[in-house]
C-alpha positions in Angstrom: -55.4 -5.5 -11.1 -53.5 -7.7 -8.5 -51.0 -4.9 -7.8 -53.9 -2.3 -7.2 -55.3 -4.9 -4.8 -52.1 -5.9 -3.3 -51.5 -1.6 -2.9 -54.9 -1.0 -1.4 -55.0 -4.0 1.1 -51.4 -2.8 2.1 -52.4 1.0 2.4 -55.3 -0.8 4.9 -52.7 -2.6 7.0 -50.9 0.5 7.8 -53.9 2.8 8.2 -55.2 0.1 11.0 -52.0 -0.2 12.7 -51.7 4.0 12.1 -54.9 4.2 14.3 -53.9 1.6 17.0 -50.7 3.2 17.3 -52.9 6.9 17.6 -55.4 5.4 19.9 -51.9 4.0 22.1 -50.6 7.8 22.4 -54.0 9.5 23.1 -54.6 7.3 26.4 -50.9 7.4 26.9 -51.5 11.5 27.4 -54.8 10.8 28.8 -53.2 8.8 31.8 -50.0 11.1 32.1 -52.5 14.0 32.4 -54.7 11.8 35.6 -51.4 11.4 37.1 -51.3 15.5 38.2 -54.0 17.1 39.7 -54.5 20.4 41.4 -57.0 20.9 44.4 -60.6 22.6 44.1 -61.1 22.6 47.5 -64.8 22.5 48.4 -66.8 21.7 51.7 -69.4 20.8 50.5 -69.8 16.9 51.0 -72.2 14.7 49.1 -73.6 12.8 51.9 -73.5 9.5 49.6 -70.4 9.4 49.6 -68.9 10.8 52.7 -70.1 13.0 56.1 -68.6 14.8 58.9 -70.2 12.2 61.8 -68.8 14.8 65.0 -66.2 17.4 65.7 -64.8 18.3 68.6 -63.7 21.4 70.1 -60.4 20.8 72.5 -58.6 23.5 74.7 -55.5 23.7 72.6 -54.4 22.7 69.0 -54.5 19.0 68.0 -50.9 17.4 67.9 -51.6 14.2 67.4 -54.7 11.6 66.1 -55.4 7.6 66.4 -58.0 5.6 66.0 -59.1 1.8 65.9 -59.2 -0.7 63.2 -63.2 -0.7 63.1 -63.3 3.4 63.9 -65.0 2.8 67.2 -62.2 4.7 69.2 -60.2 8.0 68.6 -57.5 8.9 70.8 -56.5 12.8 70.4 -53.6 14.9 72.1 -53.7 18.6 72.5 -50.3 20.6 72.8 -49.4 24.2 74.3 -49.3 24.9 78.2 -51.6 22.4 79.6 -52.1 19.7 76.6 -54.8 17.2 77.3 -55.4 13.4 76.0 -58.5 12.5 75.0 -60.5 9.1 74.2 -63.9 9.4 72.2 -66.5 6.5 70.6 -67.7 7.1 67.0 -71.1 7.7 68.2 -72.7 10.9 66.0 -73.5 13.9 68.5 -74.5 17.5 68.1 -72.8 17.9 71.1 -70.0 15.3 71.4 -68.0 14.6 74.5 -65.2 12.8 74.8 -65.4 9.3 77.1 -62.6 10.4 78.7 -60.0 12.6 79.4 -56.3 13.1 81.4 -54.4 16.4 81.9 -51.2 15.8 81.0 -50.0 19.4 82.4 -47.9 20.2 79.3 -48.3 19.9 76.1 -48.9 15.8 74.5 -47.1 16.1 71.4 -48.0 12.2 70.8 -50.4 9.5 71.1 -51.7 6.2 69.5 -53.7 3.3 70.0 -53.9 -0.4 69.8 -56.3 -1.5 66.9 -58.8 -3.3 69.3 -58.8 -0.1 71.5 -57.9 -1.8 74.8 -54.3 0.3 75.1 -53.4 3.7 74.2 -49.8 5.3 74.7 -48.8 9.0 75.1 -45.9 11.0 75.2 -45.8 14.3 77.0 -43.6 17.7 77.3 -43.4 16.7 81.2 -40.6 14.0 80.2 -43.3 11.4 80.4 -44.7 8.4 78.8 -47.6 7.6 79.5 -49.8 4.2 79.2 -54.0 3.7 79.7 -56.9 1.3 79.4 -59.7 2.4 77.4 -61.8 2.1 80.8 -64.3 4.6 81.2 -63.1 5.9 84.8 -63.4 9.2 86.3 -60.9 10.8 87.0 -59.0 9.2 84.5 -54.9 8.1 85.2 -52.6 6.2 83.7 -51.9 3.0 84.9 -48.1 4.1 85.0 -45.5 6.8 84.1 -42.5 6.6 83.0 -39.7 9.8 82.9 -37.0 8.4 80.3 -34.6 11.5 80.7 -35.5 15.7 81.1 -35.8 15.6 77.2 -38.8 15.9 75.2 -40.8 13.1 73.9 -41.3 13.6 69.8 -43.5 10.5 69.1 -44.9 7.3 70.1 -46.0 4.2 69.0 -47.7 1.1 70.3 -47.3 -2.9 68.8 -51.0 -4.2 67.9 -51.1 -6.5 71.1 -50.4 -3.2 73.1 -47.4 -5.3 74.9 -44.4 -3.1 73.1 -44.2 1.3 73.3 -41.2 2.8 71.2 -40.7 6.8 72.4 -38.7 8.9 70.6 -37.0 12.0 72.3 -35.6 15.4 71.6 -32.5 14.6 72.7 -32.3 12.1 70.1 -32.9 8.9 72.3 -35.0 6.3 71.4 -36.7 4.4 74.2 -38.4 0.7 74.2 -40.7 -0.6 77.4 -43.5 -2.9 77.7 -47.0 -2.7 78.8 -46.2 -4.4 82.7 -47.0 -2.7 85.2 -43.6 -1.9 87.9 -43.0 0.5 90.4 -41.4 2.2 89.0 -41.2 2.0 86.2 -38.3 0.6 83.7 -37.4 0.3 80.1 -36.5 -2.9 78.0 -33.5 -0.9 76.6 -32.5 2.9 75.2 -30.4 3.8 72.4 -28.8 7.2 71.5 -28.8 8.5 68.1 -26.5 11.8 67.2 -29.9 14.6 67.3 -33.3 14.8 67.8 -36.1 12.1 66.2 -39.4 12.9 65.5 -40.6 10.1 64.3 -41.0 6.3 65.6 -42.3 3.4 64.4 -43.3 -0.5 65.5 -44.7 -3.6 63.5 -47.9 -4.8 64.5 -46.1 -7.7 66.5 -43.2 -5.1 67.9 -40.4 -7.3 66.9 -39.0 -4.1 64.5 -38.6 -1.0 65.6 -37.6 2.2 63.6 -36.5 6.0 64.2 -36.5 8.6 61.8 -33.1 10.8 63.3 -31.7 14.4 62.8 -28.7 12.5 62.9 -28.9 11.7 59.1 -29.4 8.4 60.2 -32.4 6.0 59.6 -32.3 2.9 62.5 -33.6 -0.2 62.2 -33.8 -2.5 65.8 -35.1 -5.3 66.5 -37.0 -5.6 70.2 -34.6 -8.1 71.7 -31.4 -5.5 71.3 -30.5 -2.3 71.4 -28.1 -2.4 69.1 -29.4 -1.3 65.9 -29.8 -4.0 62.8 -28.8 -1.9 60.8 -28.7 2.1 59.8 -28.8 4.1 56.6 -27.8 7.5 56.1 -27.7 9.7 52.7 -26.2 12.5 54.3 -29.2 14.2 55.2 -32.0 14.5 58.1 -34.1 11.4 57.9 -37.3 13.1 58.8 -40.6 10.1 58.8 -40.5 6.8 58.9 -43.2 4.0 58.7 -42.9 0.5 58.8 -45.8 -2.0 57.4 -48.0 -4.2 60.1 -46.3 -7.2 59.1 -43.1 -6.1 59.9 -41.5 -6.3 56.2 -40.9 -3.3 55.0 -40.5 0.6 55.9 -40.7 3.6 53.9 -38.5 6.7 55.0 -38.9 10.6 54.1 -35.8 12.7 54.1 -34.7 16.0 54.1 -33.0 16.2 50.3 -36.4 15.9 49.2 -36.4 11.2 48.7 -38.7 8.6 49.8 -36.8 5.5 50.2 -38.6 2.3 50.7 -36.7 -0.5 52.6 -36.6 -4.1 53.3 -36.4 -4.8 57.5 -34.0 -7.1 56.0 -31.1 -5.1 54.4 -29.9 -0.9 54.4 -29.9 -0.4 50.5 -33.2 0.7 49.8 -35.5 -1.4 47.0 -35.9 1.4 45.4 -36.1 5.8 46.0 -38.2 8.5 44.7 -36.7 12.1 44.3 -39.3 14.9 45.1 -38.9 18.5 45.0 -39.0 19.3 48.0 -38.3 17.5 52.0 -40.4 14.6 52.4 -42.8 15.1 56.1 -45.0 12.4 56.2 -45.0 8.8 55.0 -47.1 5.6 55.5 -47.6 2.5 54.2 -49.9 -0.7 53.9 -50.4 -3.3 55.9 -48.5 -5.8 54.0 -46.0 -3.3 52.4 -47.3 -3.1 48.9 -48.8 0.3 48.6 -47.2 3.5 49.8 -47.5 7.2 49.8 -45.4 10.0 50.6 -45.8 13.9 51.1 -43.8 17.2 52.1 -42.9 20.7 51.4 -43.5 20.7 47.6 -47.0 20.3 48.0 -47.4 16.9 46.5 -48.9 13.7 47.4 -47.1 11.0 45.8 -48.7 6.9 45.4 -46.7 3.9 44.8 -46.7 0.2 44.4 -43.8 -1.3 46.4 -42.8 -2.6 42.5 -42.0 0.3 41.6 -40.2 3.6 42.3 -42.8 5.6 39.6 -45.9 6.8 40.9 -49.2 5.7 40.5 -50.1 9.1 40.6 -49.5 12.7 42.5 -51.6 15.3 43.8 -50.9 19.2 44.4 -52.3 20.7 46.9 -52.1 24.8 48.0 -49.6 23.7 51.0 -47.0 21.7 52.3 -48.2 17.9 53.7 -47.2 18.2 57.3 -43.7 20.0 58.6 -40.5 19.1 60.3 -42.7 18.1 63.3 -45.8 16.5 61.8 -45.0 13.7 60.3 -48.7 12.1 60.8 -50.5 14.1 58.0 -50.4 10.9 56.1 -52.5 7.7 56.5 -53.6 4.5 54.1 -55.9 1.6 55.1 -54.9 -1.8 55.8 -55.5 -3.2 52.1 -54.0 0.0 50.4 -57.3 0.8 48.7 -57.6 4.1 50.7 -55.6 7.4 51.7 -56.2 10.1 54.2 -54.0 13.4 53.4 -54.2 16.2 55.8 -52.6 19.5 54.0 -51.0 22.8 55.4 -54.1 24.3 53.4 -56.6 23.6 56.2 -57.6 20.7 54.2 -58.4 16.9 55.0 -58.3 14.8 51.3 -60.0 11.4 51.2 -58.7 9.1 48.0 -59.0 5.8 46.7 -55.7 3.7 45.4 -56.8 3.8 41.9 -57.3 7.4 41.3 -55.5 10.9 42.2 -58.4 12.5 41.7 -59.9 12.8 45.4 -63.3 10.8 46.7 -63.6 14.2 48.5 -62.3 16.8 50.6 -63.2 19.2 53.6 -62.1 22.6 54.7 -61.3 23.0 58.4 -60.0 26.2 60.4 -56.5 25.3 60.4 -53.5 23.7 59.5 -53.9 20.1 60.3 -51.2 17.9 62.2 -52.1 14.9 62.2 -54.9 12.0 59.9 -55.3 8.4 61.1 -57.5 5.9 59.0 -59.5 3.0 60.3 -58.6 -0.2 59.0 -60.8 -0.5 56.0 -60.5 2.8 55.3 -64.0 3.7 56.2 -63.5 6.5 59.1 -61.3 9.2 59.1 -60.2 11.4 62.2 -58.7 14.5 61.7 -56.7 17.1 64.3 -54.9 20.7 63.6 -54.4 24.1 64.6 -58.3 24.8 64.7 -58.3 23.2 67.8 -60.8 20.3 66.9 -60.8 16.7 66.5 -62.7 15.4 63.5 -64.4 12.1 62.4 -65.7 11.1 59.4 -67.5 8.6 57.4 -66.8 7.6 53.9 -69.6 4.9 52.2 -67.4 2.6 50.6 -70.3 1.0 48.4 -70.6 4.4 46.9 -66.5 4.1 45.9 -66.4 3.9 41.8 -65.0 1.2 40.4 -61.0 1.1 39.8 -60.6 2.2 36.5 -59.4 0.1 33.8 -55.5 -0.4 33.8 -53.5 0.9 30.6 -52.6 -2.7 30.4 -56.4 -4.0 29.7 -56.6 -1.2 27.4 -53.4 -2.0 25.1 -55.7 -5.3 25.1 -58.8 -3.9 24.1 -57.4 -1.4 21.5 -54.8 -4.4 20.2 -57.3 -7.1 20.0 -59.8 -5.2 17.4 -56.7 -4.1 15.2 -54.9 -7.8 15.6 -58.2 -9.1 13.8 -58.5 -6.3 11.1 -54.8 -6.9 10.5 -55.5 -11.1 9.9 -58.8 -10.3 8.0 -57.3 -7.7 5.5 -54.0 -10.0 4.9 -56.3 -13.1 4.4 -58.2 -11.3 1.7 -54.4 -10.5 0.1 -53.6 -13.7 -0.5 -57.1 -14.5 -2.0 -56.6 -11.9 -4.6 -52.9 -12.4 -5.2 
C-alpha cells in the first residue's frame, strides 16, 4: 500500500512538472511567433488611437522631415529643380499652409531642427548650407549661407542648443560650423573621408560628431578637432549612422547587411546584428538603450542596447529607405515609440513592446524620410507623393506592455513549485 502511494504521488510529481515544462514551450512558440509579423496595410485609422491632423501638398517630392520635441514645428525639404524648405505649426487645417517658406533654387536634400524650434539647418544642391530662425517673416532668408566646396550636401544635422551644424557632402567631406553669424561665412573645421557620405550625425550638446562614409569607414569626432577619435571599417560602405542625445552611444547600418551599435568611447562595437539584406536607416534613443534598424530585406529590426537579439522584427512589402534615405527610421526620446516609413507607400506607428503595429497609413508614394516628436506623440511624414504629413497618436489609448516571458516563467513556476511541495509533503506522510 505504501509503494502504490509512494508510485502514484511520484507519477503526480512528474505529470506537474510535464505540464510546466509544456506550458514553458507553448509561450516559448507563442513569443517566437510575435517576434515576425507581416504587414496588412490598411488606411483606415481608428480615430482613438491615431489621426491624420493635416497634409500638405509641396511642389516637388519630400527629401527630408523634422520636427520639435512637443510636435509644434515641422520643417520639410522638397528636392528636384527648384527644391523648397518649408516651416509649418501643428495646427489642424482643411487647407494648411506652411508659416513659412525659402526657395532654395535646387533641390534641399536635407533639413532638421532644434527641439525647441528656434533653429533650423538646411543643406542644398546649390553647394549651400543654410541656417534660419523660426521667425515668421516674409520673404523668408537665411540668416547666412555658407558654400563649403562645388560638391553636394547629403545631410545635415543640428546640436539641441542649435550652436553646432555637421554637413556631410558628396565628395565625401564632412563639414562642422556654428550658429554665429560672419561675413562670410567660415567653418570650425572640415575633414575628408575617401567617398561620398550620406549620413551625419550630432549629440544633443554637439561635442560628438559622426559620418556614415562610402569610404567603408564609420568616423567618430569630437567638436574641438578634426581629427577623427576614432574610425571603424568592416570592409564595406557604412551607409546610416545615429548617435543618442546624450552623446553615448551610436548605432551604424552597413552595406553587408549589419547593424553595429558602438560606444563614443571605443571602435569595437558592443555588439552587431547580421540582416539579410544592407542596412538604410537607423536611430536610436535618447539615452542609447533602445534601437532599431531597417534596409533592403524588408525588415524592421528592435533592440535593447543589452543585447544583439531582437526584441522583435517586422516585414513589410518594401525596402526601409535606400542608399539615399537614411531617415525612414525614427524612435521617441524614452524608446517607448517607433515611426517606420516603408518603400511600400506606407508610414508604420509601433510601440517598444510589441511588433505588431499601433497602426499604419497608405500614402501615394515611397516615403523618404519620418521624424518623431519627443514623446512619441506626433508623427510627420514626407515621400515621393509630394506631401508632408502629420499625425497624432493618443498615447492613453496605447495597451499596456505585455507581460515579459520572465513574469511568466514566474507565474507558470510558482503554481507548479507549490503542487510540487504539497504532493511531496503528503509522501512522506504516507511513507
Amino acid at each position: 500500500m505504501i509503494f502504490l502511494t509512494k508510485t502514484s504521488n511520484y507519477f503526480k510529481f512528474v505529470l506537474v512538472l510535464l505540464i510546466f515544462l509544456n506550458c514553458i514551450s507553448i509561450f516559448s512558440v507563442a513569443l517566437a511567433d510575435t517576434n515576425i509579423k507581416i504587414a496588412s496595410p490598411s488606411t483606415d485609422l481608428d480615430p482613438d488611437v491615431a489621426k491624420l491632423l493635416w497634409n500638405y501638398t509641396t511642389n516637388a517630392g519630400v527629401r527630408d522631415v523634422a520636427i520639435t520635441a512637443d510636435g509644434g514645428l515641422v520643417a520639410a525639404s522638397t528636392y528636384y529643380t527648384d527644391g523648397l524648405v518649408y516651416l509649418f505649426n501643428d495646427t489642424a487645417s482643411e487647407s494648411k499652409t506652411s508659416l513659412w517658406n525659402y526657395n532654395a533654387t535646387t533641390a534641399a536634400y536635407g533639413v532638421d531642427i532644434t527641439p525647441n524650434g528656434n533653429h533650423i539647418a538646411v543643406a542644398s544642391d546649390t553647394y549651400n548650407v543654410m541656417y534660419f530662425n523660426d521667425t515668421v517673416t516674409s520673404p523668408k532668408m537665411p540668416e547666412w549661407e555658407f558654400a563649403p566646396t562645388s560638391s553636394y550636401p547629403n545631410d545635415v544635422a543640428i546640436s539641441a542648443n542649435g550652436d553646432y551644424i555637421v554637413v556631410a557632402t558628396d565628395d565625401g567631406t564632412i563639414h562642422l560650423l556654428n550658429s554665429t553669424y560672419s561675413n562670410p561665412k567660415t567653418e570650425m573645421w572640415n575633414y575628408s573621408t575617401g567617398d561620398a557620405v550620406w549620413s551625419a550625425s550630432i549629440s544633443a550638446d554637439g561635442n560628438y560628431i559622426a559620418a556614415a562614409s562610402w569610404d567603408d569607414h564609420l568616423y567618430v569626432f569630437e567638436k574641438s578637432s578634426s581629427t577623427p577619435l576614432w574610425n571603424f571599417t568592416e570592409g564595406y560602405d557604412v551607409l546610416t549612422v545615429e548617435i543618442s542625445d546624450d552623446g553615448n552611444f551610436l548605432v551604424a547600418g552597413t552595406d553587408n547587411n549589419n547593424t553595429l551599435l558602438f560606444s563614443t568611447s571605443s571602435n569595437v562595437p558592443i555588439w552587431s546584428y547580421n540582416t539579410s539584406g544592407p542596412v538604410y536607416s537607423v536611430a536610436i534613443n535618447s539615452n542609447g538603450n533602445y534601437i532599431a534598424a531597417g534596409g533592403n530585406d524588408n525588415t524592421t529590426y528592435f533592440f535593447e542596447r543589452s543585447s544583439s537579439i531582437p526584441l522583435w522584427n517586422y516585414t513589410t512589402d518594401a525596402p526601409i529607405g535606400d542608399y539615399e534615405s537614411p531617415h525612414c527610421i525614427d524612435i521617441s526620446a524614452n524608446g517607448e515609440y517607433l515611426a517606420v516609413g516603408s518603400n511600400d507607400h506606407h508610414i508604420y506607428a509601433f510601440e517598444r513592446s510589441s511588433g505588431i503595429p499601433l497602426w499604419n497609413y497608405t500614402t501615394g508614394g515611397i516615403i523618404e524620410a519620418v521624424a518623431m516628436s519627443s514623446n512619441g506623440a506626433f508623427i510627420t511624414v514626407g515621400g515621393e507623393d509630394q506631401q508632408v504629413y502629420l499625425f497624432f497618436q493618443d498615447l492613453s489609448t496605447v495597451p499596456p506592455a505585455g507581460i515579459s516571458f520572465g513574469y511568466w516563467f514566474i507565474l507558470f513556476a510558482l503554481p507548479a513549485l507549490v503542487a510540487v511541495i504539497v504532493i511531496r509533503r503528503k509522501s512522506f506522510k504516507n511513507v
